[in-house]
ROLO-469528 format. One line per field, with one value per atom (N, C-alpha, C): residue number from 0; atom name; x, y negated, z negated. Coordinates in nm, 2 decimals. Each point is the difference from the previous one (the first is absolute). Example, Ala and Ser with C-alpha at 12.3 -4.5 7.8 and 13.67 -1.06 7.14 Angstrom:
% residues 2
i <- (0,0,0,1,1,1)
at <- (N,CA,C,N,CA,C)
X <- (1.32,-0.09,0.09,-0.04,0.09,-0.08)
Y <- (0.57,-0.12,-0.12,-0.11,-0.11,-0.11)
Z <- (-0.78,0.00,0.00,0.07,0.00,-0.08)
***
This chain:
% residues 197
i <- (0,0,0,1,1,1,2,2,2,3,3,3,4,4,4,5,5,5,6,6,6,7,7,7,8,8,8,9,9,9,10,10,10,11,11,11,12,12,12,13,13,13,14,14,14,15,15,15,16,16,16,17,17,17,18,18,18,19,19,19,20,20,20,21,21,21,22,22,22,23,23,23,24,24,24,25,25,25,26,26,26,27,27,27,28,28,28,29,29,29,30,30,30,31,31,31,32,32,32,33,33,33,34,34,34,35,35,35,36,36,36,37,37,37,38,38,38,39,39,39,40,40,40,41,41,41,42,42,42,43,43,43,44,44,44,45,45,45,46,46,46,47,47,47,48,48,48,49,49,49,50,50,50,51,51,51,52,52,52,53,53,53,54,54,54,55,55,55,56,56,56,57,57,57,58,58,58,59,59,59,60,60,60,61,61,61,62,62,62,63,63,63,64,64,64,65,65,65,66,66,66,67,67,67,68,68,68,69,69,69,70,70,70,71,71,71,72,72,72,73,73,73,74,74,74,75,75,75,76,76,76,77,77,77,78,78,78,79,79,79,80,80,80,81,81,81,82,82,82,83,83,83,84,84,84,85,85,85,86,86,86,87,87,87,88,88,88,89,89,89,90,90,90,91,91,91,92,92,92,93,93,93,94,94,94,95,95,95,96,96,96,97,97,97,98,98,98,99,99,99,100,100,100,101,101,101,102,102,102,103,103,103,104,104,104,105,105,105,106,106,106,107,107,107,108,108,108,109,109,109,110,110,110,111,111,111,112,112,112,113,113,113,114,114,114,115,115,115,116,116,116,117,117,117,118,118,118,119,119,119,120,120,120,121,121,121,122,122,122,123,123,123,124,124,124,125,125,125,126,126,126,127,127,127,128,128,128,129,129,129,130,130,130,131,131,131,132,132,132,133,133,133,134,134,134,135,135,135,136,136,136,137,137,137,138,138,138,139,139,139,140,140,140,141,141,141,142,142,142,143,143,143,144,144,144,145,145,145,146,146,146,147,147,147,148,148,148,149,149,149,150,150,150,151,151,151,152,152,152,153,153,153,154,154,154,155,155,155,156,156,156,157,157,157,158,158,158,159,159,159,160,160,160,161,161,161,162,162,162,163,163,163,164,164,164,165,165,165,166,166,166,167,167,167,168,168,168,169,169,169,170,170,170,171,171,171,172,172,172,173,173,173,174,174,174,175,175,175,176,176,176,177,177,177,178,178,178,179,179,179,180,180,180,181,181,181,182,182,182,183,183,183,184,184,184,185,185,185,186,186,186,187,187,187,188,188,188,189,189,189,190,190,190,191,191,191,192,192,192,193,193,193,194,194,194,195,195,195,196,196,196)
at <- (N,CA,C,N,CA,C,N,CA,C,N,CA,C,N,CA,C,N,CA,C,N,CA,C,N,CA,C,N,CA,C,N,CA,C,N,CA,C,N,CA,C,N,CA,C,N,CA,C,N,CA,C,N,CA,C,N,CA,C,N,CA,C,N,CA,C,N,CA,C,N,CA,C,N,CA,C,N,CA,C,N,CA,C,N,CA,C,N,CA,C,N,CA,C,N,CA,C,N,CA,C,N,CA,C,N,CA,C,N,CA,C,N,CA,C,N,CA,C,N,CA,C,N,CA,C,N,CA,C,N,CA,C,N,CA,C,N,CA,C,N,CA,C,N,CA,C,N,CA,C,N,CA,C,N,CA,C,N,CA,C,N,CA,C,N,CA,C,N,CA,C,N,CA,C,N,CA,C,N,CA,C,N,CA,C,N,CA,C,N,CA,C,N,CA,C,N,CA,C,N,CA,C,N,CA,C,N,CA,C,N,CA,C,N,CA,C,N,CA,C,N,CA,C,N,CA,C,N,CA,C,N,CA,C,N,CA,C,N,CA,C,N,CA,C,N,CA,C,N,CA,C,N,CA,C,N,CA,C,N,CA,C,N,CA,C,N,CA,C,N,CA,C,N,CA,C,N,CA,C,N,CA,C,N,CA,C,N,CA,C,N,CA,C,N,CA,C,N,CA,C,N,CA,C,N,CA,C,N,CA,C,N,CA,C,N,CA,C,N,CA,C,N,CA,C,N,CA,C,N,CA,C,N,CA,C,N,CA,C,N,CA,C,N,CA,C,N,CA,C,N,CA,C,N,CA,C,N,CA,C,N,CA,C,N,CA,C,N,CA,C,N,CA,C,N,CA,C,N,CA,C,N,CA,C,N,CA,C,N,CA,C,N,CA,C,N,CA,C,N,CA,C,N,CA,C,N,CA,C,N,CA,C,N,CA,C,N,CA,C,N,CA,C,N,CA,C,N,CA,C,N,CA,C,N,CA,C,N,CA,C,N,CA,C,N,CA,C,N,CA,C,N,CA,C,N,CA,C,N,CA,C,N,CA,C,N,CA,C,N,CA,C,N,CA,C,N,CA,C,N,CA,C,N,CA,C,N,CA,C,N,CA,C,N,CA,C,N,CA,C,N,CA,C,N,CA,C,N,CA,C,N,CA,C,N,CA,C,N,CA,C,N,CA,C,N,CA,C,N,CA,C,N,CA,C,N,CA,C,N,CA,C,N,CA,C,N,CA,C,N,CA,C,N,CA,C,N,CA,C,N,CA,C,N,CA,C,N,CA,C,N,CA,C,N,CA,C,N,CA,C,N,CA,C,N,CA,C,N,CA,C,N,CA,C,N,CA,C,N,CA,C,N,CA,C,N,CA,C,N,CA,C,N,CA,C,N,CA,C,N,CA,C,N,CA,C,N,CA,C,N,CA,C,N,CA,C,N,CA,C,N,CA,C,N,CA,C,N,CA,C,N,CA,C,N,CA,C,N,CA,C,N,CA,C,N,CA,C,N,CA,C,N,CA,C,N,CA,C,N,CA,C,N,CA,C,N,CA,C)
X <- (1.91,0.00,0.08,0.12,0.06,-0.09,-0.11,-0.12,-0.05,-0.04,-0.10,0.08,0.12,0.07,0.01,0.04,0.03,-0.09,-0.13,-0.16,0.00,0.02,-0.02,0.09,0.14,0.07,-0.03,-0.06,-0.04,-0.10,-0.07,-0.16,0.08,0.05,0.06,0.15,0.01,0.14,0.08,-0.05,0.10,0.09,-0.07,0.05,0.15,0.05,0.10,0.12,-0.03,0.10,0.08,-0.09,0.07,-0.09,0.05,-0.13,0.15,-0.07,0.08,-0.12,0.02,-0.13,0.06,-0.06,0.06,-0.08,0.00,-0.06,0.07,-0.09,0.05,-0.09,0.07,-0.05,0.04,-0.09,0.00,0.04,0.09,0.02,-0.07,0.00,-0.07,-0.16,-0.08,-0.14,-0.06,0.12,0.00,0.04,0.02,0.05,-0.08,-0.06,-0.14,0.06,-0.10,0.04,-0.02,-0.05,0.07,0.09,0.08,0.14,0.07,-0.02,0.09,-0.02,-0.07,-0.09,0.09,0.03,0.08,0.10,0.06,0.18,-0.03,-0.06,0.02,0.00,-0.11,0.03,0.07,0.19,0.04,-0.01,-0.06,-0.07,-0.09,-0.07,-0.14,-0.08,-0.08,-0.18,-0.04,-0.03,-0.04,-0.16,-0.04,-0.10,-0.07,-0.11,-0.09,-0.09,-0.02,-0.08,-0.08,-0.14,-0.05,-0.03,0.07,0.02,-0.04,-0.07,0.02,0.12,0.05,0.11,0.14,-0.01,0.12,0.14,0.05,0.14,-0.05,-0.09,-0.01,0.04,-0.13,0.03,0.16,0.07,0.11,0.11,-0.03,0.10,0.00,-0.13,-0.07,0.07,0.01,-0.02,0.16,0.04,0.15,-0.02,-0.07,-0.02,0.06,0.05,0.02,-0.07,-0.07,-0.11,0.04,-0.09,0.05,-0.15,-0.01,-0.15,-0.01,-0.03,0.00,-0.10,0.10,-0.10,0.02,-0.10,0.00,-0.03,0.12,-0.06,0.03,-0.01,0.02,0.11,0.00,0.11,0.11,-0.05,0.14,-0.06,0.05,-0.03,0.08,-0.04,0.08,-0.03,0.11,0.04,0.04,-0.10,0.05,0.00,0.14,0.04,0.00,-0.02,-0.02,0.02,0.12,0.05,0.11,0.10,0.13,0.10,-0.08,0.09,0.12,0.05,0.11,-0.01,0.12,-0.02,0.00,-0.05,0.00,0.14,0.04,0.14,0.03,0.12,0.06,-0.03,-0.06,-0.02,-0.17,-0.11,-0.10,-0.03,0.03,0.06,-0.02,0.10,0.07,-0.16,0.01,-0.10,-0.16,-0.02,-0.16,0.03,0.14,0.02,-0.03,0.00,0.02,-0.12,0.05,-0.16,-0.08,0.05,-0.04,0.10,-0.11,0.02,0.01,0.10,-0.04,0.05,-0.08,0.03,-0.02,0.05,0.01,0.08,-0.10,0.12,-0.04,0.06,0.04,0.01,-0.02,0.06,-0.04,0.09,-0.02,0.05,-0.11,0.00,0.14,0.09,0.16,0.07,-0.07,-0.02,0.06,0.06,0.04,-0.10,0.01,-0.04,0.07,-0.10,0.00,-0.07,0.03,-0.09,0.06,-0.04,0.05,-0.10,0.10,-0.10,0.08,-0.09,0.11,-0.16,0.12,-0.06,0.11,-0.07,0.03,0.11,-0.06,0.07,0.15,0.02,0.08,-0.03,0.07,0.00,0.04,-0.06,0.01,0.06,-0.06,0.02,-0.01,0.08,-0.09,0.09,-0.09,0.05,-0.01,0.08,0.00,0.00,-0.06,0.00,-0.08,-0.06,-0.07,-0.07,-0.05,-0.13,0.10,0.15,0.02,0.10,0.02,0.04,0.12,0.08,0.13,0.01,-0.04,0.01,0.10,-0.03,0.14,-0.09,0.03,-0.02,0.04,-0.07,0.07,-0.07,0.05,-0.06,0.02,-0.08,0.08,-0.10,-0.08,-0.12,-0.03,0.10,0.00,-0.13,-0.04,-0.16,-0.09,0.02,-0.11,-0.11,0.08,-0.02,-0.02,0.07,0.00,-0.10,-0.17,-0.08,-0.02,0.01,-0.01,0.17,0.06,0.09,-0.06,-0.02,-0.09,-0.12,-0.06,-0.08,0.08,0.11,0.04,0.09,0.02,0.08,-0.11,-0.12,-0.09,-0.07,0.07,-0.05,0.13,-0.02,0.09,0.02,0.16,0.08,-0.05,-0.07,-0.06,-0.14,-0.03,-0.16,-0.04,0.04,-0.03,-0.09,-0.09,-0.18,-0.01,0.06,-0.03,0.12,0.15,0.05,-0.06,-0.05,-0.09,-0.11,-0.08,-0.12,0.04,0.13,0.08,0.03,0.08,-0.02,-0.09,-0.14,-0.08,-0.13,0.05,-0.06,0.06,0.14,0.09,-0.04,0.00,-0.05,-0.15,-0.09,-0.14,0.01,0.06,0.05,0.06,0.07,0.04,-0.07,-0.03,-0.12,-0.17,-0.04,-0.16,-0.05,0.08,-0.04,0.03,-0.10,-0.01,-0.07,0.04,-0.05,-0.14,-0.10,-0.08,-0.05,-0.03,-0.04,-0.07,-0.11,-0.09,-0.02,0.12,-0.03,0.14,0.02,0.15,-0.07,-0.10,-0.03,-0.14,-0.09,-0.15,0.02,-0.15,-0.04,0.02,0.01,-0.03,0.05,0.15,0.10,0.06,-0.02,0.09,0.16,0.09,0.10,0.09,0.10,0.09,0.09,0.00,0.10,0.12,0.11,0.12,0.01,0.04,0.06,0.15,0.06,0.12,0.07,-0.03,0.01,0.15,0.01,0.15,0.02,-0.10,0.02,0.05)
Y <- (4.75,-0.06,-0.14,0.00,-0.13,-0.12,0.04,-0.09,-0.06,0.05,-0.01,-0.09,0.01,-0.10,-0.13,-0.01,-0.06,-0.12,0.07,-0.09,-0.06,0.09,-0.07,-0.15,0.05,-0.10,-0.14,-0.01,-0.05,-0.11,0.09,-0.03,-0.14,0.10,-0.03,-0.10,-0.09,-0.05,-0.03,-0.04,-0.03,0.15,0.10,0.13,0.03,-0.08,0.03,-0.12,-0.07,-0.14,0.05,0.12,0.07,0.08,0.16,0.09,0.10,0.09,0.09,0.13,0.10,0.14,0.10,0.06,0.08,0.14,0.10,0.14,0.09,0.04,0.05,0.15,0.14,0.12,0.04,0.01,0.06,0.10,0.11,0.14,0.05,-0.11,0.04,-0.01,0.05,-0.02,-0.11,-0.01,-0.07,-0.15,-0.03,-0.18,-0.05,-0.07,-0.08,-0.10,-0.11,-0.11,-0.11,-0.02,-0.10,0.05,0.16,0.03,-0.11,0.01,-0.06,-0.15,-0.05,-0.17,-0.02,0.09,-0.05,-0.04,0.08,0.03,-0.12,-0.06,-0.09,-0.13,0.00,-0.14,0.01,0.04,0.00,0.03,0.09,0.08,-0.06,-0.06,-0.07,0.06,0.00,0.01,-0.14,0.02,-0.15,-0.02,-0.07,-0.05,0.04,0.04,0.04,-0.12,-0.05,-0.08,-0.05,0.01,-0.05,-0.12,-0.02,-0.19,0.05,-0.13,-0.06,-0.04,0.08,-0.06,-0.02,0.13,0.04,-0.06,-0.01,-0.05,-0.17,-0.03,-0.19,-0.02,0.10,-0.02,0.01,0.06,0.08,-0.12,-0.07,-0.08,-0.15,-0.04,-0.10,0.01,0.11,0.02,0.07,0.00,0.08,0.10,0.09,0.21,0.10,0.06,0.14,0.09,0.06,0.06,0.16,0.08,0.16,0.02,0.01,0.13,0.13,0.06,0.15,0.09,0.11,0.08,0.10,0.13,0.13,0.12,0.09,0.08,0.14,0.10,0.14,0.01,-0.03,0.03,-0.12,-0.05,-0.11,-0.15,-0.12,-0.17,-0.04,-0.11,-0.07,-0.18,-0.04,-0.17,-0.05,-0.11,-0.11,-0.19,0.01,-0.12,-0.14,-0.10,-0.06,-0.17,-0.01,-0.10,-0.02,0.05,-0.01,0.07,0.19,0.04,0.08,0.01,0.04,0.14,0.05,0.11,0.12,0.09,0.05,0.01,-0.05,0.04,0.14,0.04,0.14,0.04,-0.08,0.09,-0.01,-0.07,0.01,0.14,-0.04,0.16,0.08,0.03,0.16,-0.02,-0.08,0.05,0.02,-0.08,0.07,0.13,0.06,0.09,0.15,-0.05,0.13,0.10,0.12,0.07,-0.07,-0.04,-0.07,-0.03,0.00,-0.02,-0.15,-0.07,-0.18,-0.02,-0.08,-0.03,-0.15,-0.07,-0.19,-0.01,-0.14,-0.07,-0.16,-0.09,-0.10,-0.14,-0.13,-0.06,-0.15,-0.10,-0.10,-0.06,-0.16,-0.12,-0.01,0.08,-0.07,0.13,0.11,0.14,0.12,-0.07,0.12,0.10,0.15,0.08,0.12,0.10,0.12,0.11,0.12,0.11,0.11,0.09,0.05,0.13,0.10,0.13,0.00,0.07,0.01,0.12,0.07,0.10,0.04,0.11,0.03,-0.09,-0.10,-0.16,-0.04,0.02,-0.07,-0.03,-0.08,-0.05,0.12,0.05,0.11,-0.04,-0.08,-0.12,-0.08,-0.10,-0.18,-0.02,-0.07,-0.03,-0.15,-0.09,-0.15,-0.04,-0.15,-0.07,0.07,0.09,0.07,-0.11,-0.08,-0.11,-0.08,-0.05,-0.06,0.09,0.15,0.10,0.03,-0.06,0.01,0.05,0.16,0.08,0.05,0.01,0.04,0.13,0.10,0.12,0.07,0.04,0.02,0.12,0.16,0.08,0.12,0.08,0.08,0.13,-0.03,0.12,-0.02,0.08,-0.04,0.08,-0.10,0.05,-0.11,-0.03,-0.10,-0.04,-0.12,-0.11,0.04,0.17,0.03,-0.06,0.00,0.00,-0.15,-0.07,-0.18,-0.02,0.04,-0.02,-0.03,0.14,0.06,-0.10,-0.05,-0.14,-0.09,-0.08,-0.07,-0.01,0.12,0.02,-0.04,0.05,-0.04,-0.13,-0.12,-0.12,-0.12,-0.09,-0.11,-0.02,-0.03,-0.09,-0.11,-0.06,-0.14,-0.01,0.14,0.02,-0.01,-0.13,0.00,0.06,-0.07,0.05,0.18,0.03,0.16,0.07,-0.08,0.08,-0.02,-0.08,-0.01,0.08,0.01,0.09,0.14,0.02,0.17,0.04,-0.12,0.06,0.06,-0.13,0.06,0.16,0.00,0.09,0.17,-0.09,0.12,0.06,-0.07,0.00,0.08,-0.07,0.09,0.10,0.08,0.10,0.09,-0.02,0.02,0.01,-0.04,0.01,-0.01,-0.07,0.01,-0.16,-0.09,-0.04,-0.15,-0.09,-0.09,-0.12,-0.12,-0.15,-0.05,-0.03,0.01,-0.14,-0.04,-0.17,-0.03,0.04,-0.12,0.04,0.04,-0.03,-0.07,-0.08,-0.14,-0.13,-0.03,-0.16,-0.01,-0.10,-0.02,-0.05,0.06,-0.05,0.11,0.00,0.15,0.08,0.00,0.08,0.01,0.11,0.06,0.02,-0.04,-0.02,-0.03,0.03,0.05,-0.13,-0.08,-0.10,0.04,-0.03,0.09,-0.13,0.02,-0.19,0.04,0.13,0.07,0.04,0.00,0.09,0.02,0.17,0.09,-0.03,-0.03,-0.02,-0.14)
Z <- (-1.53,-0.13,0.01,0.09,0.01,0.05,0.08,0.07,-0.14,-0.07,-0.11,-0.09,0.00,-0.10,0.09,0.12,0.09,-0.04,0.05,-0.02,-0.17,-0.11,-0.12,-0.01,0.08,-0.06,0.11,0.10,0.12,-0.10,-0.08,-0.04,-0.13,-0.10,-0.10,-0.01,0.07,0.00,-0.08,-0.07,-0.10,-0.10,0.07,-0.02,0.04,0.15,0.02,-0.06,-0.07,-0.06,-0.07,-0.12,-0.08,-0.10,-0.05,-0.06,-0.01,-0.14,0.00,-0.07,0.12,-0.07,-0.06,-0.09,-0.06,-0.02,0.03,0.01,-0.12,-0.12,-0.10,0.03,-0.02,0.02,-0.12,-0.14,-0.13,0.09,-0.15,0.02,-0.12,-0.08,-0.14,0.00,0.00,-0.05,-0.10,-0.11,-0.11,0.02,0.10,0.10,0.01,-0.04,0.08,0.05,0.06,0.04,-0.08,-0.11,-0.12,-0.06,0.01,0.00,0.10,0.10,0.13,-0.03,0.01,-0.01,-0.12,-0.13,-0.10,0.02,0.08,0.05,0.09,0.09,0.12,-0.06,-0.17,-0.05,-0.13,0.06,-0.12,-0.12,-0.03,-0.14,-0.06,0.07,-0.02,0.04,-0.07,0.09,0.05,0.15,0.06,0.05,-0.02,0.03,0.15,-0.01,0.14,0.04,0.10,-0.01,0.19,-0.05,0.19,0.01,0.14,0.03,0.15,-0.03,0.19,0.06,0.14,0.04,-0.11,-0.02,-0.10,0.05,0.05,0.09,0.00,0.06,-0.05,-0.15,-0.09,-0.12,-0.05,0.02,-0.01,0.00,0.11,0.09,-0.08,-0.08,-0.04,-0.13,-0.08,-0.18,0.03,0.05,0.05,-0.11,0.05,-0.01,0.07,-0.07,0.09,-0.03,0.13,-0.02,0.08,-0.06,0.05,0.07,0.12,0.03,0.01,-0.06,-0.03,0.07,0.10,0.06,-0.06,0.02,-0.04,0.09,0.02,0.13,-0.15,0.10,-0.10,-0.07,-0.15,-0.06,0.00,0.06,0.03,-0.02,-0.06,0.01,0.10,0.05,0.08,-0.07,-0.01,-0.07,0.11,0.05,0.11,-0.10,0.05,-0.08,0.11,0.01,0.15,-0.02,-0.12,0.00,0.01,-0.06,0.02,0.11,-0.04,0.07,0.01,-0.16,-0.06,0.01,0.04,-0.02,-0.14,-0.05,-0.10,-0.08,-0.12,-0.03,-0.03,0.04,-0.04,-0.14,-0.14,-0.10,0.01,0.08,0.04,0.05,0.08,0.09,-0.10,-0.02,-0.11,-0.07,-0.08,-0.13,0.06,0.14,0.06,0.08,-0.02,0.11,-0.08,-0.16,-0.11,0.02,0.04,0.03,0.07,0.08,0.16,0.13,0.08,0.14,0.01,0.05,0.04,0.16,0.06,0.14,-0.02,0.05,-0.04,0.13,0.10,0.05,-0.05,0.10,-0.04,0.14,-0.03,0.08,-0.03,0.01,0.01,0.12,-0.02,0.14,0.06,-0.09,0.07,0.10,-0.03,0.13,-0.14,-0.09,-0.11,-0.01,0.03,-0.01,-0.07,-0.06,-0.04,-0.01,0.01,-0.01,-0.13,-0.08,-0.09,-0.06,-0.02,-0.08,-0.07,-0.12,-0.16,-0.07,-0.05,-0.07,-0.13,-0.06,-0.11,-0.07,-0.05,-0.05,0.08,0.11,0.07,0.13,0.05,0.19,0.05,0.11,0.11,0.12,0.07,0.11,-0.01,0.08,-0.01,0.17,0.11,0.12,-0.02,-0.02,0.04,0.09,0.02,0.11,0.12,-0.02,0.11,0.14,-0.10,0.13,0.08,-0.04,0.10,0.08,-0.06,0.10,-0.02,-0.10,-0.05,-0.07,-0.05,-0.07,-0.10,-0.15,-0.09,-0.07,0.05,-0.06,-0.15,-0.08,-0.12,-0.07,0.03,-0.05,-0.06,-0.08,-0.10,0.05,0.10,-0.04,0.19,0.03,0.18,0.00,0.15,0.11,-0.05,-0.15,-0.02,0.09,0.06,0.13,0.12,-0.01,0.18,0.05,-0.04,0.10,0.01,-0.11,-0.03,0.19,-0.06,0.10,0.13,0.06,0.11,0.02,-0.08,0.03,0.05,-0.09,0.04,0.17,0.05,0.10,0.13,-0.04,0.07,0.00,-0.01,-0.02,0.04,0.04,0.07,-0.13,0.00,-0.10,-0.03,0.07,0.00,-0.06,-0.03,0.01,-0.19,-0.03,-0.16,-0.08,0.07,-0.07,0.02,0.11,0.01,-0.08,-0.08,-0.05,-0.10,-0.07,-0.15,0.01,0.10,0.02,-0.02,0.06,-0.02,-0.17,-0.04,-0.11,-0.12,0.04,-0.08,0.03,0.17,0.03,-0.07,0.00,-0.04,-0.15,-0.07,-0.12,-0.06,0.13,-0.03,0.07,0.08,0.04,-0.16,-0.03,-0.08,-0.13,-0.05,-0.12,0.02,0.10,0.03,-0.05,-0.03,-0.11,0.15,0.04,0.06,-0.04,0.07,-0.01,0.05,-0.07,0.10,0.02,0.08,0.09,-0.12,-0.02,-0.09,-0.14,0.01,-0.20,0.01,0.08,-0.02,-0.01,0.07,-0.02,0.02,-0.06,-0.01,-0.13,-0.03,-0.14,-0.08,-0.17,-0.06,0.02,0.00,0.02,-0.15,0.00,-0.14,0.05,-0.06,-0.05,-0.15,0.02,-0.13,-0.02,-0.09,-0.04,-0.15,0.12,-0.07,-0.11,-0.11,-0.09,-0.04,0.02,0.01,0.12,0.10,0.10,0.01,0.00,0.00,0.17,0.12,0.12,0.07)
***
């Protein structure tokens, strides 16, 4: 699975400058995802909309844009402008009667990885990509296996610790990125005019 990210982000460059994903696992039935889409644009309902080359657009009209996947039960929010990582009351409040997996990183090597459930932070490992690790956890094993990737990859090996995370993630929930619904024509995407991210 780390191959598969490897190639997206290979394909997709400007993927690695800076992007922050986020894996929401309702526990409630009653969560939809314009529940979640509400909470991500600041208690807004935000706008859906298909563009050509959504990230040009993006870059041009200065947007922040969300692409939204759907595996079983669970959304995943890829954010692919800034980078930020989710804040701690973000967190909490997508974590209420949910599962959240989110990492993080921008062009300057800042990194993050984080689970948070029943409205609080569980784990969060910082700085992971450039290998200098700050551990921070309330709900040990989390990471064991995210770890166990990383041990298995050169310190140097950027693209493959970013690839680990997100592999770690769809391991984790089911819920994955997929190549061509990021750039072309007629891509449906979400424009935050609030964004809590």
């Amino acid at each position: 699975m780390i191959d598969h990210y490897r190639a997206l982000f290979e394909r997709h460059q400007w993927l690695k400058d800076s992007l922050c994903w986020t894996v929401v696992q309702p526990l409630d039935e009653g969560i939809t995802l314009d529940d979640l889409l509400w909470r991500l644009n600041g208690g807004h309902d935000p706008e859906e909309r298909v563009m050509d080359y959504p990230m040009e657009v993006a870059m041009d009209e200065d947007l922040t844009l969300l692409y939204v996947f759907e595996g079983d039960g669970a959304y995943g929010f890829l954010e692919c402008r800034y980078g930020d990582p989710l804040s701690e009351e973000l967190l909490s409040a997508l974590s209420e009667d949910a599962r959240v997996w989110t990492t993080s990183w921008q062009f300057n090597g800042t990194s993050t990885i984080a689970y948070a459930g029943g409205g609080r932070v569980r784990a969060r490992i910082r700085n992971y990509v450039l290998g200098d690790q700050v551990d921070e956890e309330t709900t040990p094993g989390v990471f064991t296996g995210f770890h166990a990737m990383l041990d298995d990859l050169d310190g140097q090996d950027f693209d493959g610790r970013c690839s680990a995370a997100f592999a770690f993630i769809e391991a984790a929930t089911g819920v994955g990125v997929e190549s061509d619904r990021l750039d072309g024509e007629e891509k449906s995407v979400i424009v935050l005019d609030t964004p809590a991210i």
